[in-house]
C-alpha positions as CSV (number, residue, x, y, z in Angstrom):
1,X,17.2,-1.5,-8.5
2,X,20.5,-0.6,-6.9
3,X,20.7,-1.2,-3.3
4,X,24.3,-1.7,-1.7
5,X,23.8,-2.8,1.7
6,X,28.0,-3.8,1.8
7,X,28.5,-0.1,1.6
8,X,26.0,0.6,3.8
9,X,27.3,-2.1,6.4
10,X,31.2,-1.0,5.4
11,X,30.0,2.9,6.7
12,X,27.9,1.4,10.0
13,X,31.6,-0.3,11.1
14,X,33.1,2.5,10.2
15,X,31.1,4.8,12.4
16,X,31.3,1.9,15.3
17,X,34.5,0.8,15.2
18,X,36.2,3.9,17.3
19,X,33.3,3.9,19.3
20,X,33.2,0.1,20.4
21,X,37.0,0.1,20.9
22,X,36.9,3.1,23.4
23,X,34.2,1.6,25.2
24,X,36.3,-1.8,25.6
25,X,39.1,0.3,26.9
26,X,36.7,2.0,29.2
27,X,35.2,-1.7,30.6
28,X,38.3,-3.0,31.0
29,X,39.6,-0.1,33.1
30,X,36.7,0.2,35.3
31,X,33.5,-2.3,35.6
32,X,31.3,0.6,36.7
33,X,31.7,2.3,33.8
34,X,29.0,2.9,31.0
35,X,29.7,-0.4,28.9
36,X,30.3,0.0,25.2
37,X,28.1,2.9,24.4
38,X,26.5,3.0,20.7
39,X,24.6,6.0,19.4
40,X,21.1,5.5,20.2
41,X,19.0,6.9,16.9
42,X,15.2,7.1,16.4
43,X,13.6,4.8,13.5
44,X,13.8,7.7,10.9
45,X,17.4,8.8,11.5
46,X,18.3,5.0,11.2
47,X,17.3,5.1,7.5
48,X,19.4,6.3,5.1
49,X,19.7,9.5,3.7
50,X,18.9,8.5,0.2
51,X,15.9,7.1,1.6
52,X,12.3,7.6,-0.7
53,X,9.1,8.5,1.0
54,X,5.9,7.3,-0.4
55,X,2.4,7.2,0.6
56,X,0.5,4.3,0.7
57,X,-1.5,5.2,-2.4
58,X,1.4,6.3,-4.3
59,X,2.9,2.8,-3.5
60,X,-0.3,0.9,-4.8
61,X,-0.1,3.1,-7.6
62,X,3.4,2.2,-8.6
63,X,2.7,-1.7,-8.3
64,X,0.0,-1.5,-10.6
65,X,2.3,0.1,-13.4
66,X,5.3,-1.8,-13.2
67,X,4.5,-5.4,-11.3
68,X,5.7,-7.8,-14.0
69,X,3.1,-10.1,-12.9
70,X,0.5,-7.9,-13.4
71,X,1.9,-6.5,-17.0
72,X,1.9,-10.3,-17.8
73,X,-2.0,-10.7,-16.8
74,X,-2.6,-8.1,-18.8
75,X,-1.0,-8.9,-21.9
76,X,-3.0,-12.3,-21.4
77,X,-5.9,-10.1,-21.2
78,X,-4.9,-8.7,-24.8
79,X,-4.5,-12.0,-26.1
80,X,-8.0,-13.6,-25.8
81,X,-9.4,-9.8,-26.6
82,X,-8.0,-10.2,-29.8
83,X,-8.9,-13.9,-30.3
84,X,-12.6,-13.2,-29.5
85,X,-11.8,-10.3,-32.6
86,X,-10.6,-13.0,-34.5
87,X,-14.4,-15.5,-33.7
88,X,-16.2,-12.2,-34.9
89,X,-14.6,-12.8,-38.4
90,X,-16.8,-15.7,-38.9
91,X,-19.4,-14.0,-40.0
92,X,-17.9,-13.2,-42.9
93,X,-17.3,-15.3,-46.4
94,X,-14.3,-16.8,-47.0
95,X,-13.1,-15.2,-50.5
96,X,-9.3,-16.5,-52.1
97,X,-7.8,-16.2,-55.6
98,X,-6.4,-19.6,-56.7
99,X,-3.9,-19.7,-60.2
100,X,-3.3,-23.7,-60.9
101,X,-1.0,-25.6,-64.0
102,X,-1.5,-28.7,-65.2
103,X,0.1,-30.7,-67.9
104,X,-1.3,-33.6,-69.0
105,X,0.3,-36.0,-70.4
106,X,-1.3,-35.4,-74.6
107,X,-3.2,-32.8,-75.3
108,X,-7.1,-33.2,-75.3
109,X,-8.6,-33.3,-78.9
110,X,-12.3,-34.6,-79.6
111,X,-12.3,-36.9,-83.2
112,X,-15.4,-37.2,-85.6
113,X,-15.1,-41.1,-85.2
114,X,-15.0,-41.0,-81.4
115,X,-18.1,-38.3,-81.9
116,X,-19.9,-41.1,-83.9
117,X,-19.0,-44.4,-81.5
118,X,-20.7,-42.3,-78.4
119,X,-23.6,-41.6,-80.5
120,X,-26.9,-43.9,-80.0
121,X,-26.6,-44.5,-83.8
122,X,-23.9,-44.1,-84.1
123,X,-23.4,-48.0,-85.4
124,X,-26.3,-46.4,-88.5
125,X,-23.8,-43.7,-88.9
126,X,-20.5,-45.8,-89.3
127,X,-22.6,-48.5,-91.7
128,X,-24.4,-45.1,-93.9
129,X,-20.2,-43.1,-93.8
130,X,-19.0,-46.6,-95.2
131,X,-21.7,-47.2,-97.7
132,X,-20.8,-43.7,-99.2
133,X,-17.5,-44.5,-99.2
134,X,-16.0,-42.6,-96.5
135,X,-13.2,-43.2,-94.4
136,X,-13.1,-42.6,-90.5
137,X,-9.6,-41.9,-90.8
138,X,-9.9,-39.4,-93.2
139,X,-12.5,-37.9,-91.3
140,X,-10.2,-37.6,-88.1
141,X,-7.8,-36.1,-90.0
142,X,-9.9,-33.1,-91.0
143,X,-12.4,-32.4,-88.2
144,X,-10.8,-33.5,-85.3
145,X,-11.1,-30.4,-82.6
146,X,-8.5,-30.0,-79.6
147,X,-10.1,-28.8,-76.8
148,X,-7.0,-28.2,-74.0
149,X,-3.4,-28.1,-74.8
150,X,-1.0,-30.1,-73.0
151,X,0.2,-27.4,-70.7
152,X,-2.9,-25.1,-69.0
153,X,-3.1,-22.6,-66.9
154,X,-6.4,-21.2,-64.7
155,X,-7.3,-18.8,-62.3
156,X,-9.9,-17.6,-60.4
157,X,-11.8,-16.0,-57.3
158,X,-14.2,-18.9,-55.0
159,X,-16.1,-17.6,-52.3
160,X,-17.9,-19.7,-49.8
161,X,-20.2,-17.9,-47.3
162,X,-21.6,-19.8,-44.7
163,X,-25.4,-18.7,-43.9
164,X,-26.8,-21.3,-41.4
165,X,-24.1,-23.9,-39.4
166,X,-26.5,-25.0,-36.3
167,X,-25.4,-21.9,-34.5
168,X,-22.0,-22.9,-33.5
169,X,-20.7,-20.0,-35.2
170,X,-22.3,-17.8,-32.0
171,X,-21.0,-20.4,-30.0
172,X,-17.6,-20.5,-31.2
173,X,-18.4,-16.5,-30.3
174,X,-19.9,-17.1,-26.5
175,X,-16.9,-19.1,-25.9
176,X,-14.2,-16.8,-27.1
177,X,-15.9,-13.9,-25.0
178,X,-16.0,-16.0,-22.0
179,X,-12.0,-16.6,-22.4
180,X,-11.9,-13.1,-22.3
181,X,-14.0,-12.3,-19.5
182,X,-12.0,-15.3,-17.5
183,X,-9.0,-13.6,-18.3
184,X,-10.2,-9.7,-17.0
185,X,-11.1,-11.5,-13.5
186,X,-7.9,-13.2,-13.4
187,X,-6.4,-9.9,-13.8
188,X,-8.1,-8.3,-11.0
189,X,-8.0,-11.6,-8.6
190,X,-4.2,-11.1,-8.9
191,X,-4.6,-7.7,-8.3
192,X,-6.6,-8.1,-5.5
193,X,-3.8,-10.5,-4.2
194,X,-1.0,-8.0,-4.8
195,X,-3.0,-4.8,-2.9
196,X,-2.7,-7.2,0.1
197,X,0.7,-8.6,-0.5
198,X,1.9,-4.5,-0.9
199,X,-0.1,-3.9,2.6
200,X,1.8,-6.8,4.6
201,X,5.1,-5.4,3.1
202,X,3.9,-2.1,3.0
203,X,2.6,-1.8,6.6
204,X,5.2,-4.3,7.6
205,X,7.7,-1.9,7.6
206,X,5.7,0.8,9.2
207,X,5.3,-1.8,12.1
208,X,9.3,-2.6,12.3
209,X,9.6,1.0,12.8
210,X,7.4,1.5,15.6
211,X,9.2,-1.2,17.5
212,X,12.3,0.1,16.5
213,X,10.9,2.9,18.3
214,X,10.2,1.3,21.3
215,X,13.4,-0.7,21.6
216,X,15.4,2.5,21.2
217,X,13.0,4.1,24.1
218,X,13.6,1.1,26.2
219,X,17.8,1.1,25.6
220,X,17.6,5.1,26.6
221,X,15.5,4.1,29.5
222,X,17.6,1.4,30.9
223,X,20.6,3.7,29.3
224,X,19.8,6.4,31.9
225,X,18.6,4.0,35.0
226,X,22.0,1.5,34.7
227,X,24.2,5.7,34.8
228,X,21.9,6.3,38.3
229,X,22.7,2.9,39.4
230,X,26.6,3.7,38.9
231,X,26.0,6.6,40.7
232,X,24.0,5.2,43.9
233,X,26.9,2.2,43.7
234,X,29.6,5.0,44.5
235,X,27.5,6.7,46.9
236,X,27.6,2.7,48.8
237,X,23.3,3.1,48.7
238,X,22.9,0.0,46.5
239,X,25.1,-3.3,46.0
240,X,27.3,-4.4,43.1
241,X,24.3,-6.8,42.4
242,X,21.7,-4.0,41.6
243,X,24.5,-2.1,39.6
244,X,24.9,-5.5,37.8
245,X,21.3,-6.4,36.7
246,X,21.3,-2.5,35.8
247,X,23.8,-3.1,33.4
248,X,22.7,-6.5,32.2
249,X,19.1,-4.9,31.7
250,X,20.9,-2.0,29.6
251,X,23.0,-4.7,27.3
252,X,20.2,-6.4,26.4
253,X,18.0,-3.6,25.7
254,X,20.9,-2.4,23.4
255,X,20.9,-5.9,21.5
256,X,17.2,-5.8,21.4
257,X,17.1,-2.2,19.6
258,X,19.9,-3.3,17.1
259,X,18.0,-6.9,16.4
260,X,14.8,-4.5,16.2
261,X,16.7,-2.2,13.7
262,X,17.7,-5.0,11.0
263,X,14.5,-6.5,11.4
264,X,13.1,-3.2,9.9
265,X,15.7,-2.8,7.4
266,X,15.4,-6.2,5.3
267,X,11.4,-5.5,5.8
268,X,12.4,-2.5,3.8
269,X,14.5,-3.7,1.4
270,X,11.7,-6.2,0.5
271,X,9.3,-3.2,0.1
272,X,11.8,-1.4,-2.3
273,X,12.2,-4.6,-4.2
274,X,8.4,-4.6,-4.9
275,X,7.9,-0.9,-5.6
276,X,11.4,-1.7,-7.8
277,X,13.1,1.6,-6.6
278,X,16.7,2.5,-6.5
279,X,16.8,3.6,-3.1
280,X,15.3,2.2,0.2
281,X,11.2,3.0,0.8
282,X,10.4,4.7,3.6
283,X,6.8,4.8,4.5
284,X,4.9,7.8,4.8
285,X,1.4,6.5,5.7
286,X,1.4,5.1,9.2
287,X,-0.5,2.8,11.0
288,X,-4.0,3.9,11.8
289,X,-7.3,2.1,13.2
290,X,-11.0,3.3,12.5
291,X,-13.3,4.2,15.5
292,X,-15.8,1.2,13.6
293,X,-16.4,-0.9,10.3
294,X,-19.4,-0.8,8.3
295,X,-21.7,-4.3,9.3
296,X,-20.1,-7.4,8.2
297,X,-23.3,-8.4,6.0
298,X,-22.0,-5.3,3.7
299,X,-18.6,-6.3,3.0
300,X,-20.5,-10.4,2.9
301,X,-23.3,-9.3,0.2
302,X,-20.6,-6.8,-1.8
303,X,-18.3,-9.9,-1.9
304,X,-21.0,-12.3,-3.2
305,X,-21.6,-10.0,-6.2
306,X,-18.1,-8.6,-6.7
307,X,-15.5,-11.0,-6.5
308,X,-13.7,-12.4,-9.6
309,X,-13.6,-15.4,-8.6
310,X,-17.2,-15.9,-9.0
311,X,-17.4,-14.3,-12.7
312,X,-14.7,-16.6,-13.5
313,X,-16.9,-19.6,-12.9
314,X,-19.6,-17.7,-14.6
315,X,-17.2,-17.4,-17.5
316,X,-16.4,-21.1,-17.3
317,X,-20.2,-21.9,-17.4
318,X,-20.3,-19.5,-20.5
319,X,-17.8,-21.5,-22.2
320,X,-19.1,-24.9,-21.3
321,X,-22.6,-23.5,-22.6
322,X,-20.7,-22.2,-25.9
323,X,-19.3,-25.8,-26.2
324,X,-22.9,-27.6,-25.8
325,X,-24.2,-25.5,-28.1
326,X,-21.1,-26.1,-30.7
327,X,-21.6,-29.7,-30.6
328,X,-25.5,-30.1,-30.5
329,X,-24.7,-27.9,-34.0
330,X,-23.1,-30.6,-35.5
331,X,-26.9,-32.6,-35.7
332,X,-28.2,-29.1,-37.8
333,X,-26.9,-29.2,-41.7
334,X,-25.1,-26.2,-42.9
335,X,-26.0,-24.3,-45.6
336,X,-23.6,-21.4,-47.5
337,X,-23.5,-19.7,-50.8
338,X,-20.5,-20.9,-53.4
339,X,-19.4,-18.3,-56.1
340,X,-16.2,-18.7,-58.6
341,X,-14.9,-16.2,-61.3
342,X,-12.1,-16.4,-63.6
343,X,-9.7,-14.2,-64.3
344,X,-7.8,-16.1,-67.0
345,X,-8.2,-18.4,-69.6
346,X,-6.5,-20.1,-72.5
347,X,-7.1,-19.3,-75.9
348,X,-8.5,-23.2,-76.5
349,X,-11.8,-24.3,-77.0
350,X,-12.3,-25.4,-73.1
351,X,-11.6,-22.6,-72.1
352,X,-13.8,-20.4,-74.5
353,X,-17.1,-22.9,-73.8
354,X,-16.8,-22.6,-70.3
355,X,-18.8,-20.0,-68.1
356,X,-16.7,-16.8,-66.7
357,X,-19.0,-17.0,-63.2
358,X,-21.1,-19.4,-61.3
359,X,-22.6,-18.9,-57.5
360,X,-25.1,-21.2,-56.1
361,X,-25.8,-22.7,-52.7
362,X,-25.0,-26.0,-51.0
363,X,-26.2,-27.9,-48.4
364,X,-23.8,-30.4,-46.5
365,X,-26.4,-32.7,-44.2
366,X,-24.6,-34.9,-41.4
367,X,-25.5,-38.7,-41.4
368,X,-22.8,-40.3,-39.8
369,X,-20.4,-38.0,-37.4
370,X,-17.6,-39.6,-36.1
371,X,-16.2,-36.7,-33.7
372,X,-17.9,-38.2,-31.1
373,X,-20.6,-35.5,-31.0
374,X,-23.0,-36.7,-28.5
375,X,-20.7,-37.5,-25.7
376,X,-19.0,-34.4,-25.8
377,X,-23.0,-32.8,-25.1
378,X,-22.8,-34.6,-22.4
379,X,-19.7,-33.7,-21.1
380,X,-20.2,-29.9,-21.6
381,X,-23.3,-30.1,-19.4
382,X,-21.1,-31.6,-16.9
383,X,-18.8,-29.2,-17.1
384,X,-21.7,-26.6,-16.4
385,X,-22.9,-28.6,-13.4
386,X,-19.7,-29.2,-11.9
387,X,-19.3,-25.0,-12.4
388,X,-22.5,-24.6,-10.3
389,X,-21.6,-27.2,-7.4
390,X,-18.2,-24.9,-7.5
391,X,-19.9,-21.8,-7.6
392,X,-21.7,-22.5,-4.6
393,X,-19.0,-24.1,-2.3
394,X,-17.3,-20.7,-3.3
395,X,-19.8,-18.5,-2.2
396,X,-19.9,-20.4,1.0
397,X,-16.2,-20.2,1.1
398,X,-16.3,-16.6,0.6
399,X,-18.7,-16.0,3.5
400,X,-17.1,-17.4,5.7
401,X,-13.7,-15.9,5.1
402,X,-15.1,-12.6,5.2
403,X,-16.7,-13.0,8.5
404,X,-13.6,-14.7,9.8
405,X,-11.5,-11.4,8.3
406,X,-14.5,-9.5,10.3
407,X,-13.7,-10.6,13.6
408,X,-10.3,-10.6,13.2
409,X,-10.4,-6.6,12.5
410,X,-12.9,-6.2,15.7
411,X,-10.4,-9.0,17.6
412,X,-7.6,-6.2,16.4
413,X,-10.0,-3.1,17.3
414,X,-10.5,-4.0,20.8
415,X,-7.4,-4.9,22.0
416,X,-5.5,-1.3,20.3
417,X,-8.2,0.1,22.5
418,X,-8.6,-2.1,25.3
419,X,-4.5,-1.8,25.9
420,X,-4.8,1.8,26.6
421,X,-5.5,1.7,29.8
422,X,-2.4,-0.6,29.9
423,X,-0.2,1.7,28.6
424,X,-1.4,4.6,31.3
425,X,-0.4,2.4,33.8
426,X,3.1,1.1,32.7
427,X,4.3,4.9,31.8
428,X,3.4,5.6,35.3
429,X,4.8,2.4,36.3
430,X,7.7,3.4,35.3
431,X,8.0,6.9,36.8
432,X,7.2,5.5,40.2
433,X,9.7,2.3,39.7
434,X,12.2,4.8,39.0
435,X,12.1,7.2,41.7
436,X,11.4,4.7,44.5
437,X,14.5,3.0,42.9
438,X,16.5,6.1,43.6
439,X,15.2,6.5,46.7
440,X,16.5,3.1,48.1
441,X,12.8,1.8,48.0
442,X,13.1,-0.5,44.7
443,X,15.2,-2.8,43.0
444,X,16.9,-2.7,40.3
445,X,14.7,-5.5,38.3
446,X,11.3,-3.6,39.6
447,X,12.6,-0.8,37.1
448,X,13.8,-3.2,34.6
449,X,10.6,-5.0,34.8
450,X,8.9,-1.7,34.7
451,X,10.9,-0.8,31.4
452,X,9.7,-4.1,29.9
453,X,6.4,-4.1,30.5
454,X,6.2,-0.5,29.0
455,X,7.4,-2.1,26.0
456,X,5.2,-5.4,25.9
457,X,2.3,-3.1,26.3
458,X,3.5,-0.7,23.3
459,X,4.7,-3.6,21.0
460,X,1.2,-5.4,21.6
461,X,-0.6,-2.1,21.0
462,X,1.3,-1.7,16.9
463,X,0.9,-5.7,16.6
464,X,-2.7,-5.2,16.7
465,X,-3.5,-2.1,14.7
466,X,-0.9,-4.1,12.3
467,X,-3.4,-6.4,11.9
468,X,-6.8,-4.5,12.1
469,X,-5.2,-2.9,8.8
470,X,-3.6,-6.2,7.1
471,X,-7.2,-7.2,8.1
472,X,-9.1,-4.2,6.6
473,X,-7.1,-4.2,3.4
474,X,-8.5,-8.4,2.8
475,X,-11.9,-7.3,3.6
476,X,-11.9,-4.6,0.7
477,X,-9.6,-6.4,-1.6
478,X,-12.2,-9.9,-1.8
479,X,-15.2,-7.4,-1.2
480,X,-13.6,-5.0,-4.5
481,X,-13.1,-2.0,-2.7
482,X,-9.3,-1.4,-3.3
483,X,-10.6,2.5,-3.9
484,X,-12.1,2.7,-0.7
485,X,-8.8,2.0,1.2
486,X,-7.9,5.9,1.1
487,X,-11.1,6.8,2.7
488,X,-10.5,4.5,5.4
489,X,-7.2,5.5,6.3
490,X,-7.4,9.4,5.4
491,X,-10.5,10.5,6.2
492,X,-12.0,8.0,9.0
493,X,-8.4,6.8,10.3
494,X,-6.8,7.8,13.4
495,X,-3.2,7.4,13.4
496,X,-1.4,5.2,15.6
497,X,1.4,7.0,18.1
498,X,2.7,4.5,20.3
């Protein structure tokens, strides 16, 4: 994002400059004068030329695609999708290929003598080999057998394939799934919480233009009262004094528009920030009210079944269930099927007695545990009681900030409509102010009141439909009806003017 508000502020003085020192010159030479004029410009000719309109739904649209914090949710999301992958694997047997060398320290030979000694009679057989006249030695000599030499290598496939483990394989499964689904409905909490961060920027800057609006149609007001006040000061109808608050009226109204129009202009370089564009966001979808709101038990009940936050403490629950059921498998034995097969051997006699394959099946039973496996059955059902007491407060939390959002979209409602009648009156006001004024029948502060009240009454009017929408966009973010929004605003929403 490249925004240069130096150059921007460099080109504003350079516009003002001549302009502010010919008014000076034109003060100082004559206090009736017009003082320091500035170019009065409406809301959309005060924004730059490079300026980018979008639409409320295009904006939305471009937060969800490129909001680092979202990305960042969603790459979370990825991660415990692929770790509940990973608890599937489970299932299946766990098959490596092992090679080992050993060298022991003499080669393994089996003599004739040591043959007879491990015999039962083999005391008989010693006294019979000696009574023939046979030496063990000589015996050794010729039939000793070597069974390994001193250097041997193996290898081999194993396999072990668990069939039965207590069921904490599925729970091992249950929890990873909950970590997912935890992770989806943190991903659309946030984005609930960034549709109405967007809205109050979003919306914020539609507001700051609409009293920009004002301000300027106060400063052209008071612009073209203080020039009759000049006038009916020559023509010796009016004292200096009512020339004076004229003027005073008109200089403040000037640094009211200009405090109005930077106001408006950091609200929109805080919206171009988030939309992360290269030139300033101009808004094209303004403030709007609807004639009435569906019944706030709609928006309550869609709440209570909708919002993340509650299927995040269901996914908790899910995962403390997962861990009970993990730990109560520890008291179950586990059963699997074992398999092995060679793939080399040594040309000794080891190696050619010994079987190619074996598979059977084992049983490992648990009589002493020392992980502590009965507290932690207790502290998972805990954990799923303490999710319910939270569950509950929630949904009690929820209904009432959805009724309090309620009436503060009504509150909003009533007073953009009740002010109408308000603004009738201080438009006419205002006529009547300012011809009586020219007649000789008014003061100067009855039409600078006039002009002030006209502006209270707008100002107040955009304040609220500010809020009925800031208000409307909470109600469908927590009820889950971000989609909705568009209906609201383009085909039951009637726009705001003044």
């Amino acid at each position: 994002m490249k925004i240069k508000p130096v150059a921007a502020l460099i080109g504003c003085m350079m516009i003002w400059a001549p302009l502010v020192s010919h008014a000076a010159t034109m003060s100082m030479s004559s206090p009736v004068h017009d003082p320091a004029p500035s170019p009065v410009l409406s809301s959309d000719a005060a924004v730059t030329a490079a300026s980018h309109p979008v639409s409320f739904v295009d904006a939305w649209q471009a937060v969800v695609t490129g909001n680092d914090g979202l990305a960042a949710d969603r790459a979370n999301v990825d991660r415990y999708r692929h770790m509940q992958d990973a608890a599937s694997d489970l299932y299946l047997p766990n098959i490596s290929a092992t090679a080992k060398y050993t060298r022991f320290d003499q080669a393994v030979e089996v003599k004739p003598t040591d043959l007879i000694e491990s015999m039962p009679a083999g005391d008989a057989i010693a006294n019979l080999a000696a009574a023939l006249g046979v030496n063990g030695s000589n015996l050794d000599a010729l039939f000793t057998s070597q069974l390994t030499d001193r250097d041997v290598f193996t290898s081999s496939i194993r396999a072990i394939w668990p069939i039965f483990t207590g069921g904490r394989i599925n729970a091992v499964q249950d929890i990873a799934q909950g970590q997912t689904e935890e992770a989806q409905y943190q991903l659309a909490m946030k984005q609930q919480g960034t549709f109405e961060d967007l809205a109050k920027f979003y919306f914020g800057v539609a507001l700051t233009q609409k009293v920009l609006d004002t301000r300027i149609e106060v400063e052209q007001g008071l612009k073209k009262h203080f020039h009759h006040a000049q006038q009916l000061e020559q023509q010796g109808q009016i004292a200096k004094v009512e020339r004076l608050q004229a003027q005073v009226a008109y200089d403040k109204a000037r640094v009211e528009r200009q405090k109005a129009q930077r106001e408006m202009e950091i609200a929109q370089v805080a919206l171009t920030k988030l939309l992360q564009l290269d030139t300033p966001a101009v808004p094209s979808t303004a403030l709007f009210i609807n004639p009435s709101l569906p019944p706030m038990s709609a928006f309550i009940d869609k709440t209570l079944v909708d919002y993340p936050g509650l299927h995040i403490l269901d996914a908790k629950k899910k995962q403390a269930s997962g861990m009970m059921t993990a730990e109560k498998g520890k008291y179950y034995p586990e059963v699997y099927l074992y398999g092995n097969y060679s793939l080399h051997e040594d040309d000794t006699l080891a190696a050619k007695t010994a079987p190619d394959w074996a598979v059977g099946v084992g049983v490992n039973i648990p009589l002493l545990d020392n992980s502590g496996r009965s507290g932690k059955v207790k502290a998972a059902h805990s954990a799923m009681k303490q999710v319910d007491y939270l569950r509950a407060q929630a949904e009690q939390d929820l209904t009432v900030l959805v009724e309090k959002t309620y009436r503060e979209a009504m509150q909003a409602l009533e007073e953009y409509n009740g002010l109408a009648s308000s603004l009738s009156l201080a438009s006419e006001n205002v006529l009547l102010r300012e011809k009586a004024f020219n007649q000789g029948l008014s003061t100067s502060l009855d039409v600078v009141d006039a002009e002030l009240y006209l502006a209270s009454v707008k100002t107040q009017r955009v304040v609220a439909a500010y809020q009925y929408v800031i208000s409307l966009t909470r109600l469908l973010a927590i009820s889950g009806e971000i989609n909705q929004f568009h209906h609201y605003q383009q085909f039951q929403g009637i726009e705001v003017q003044s």
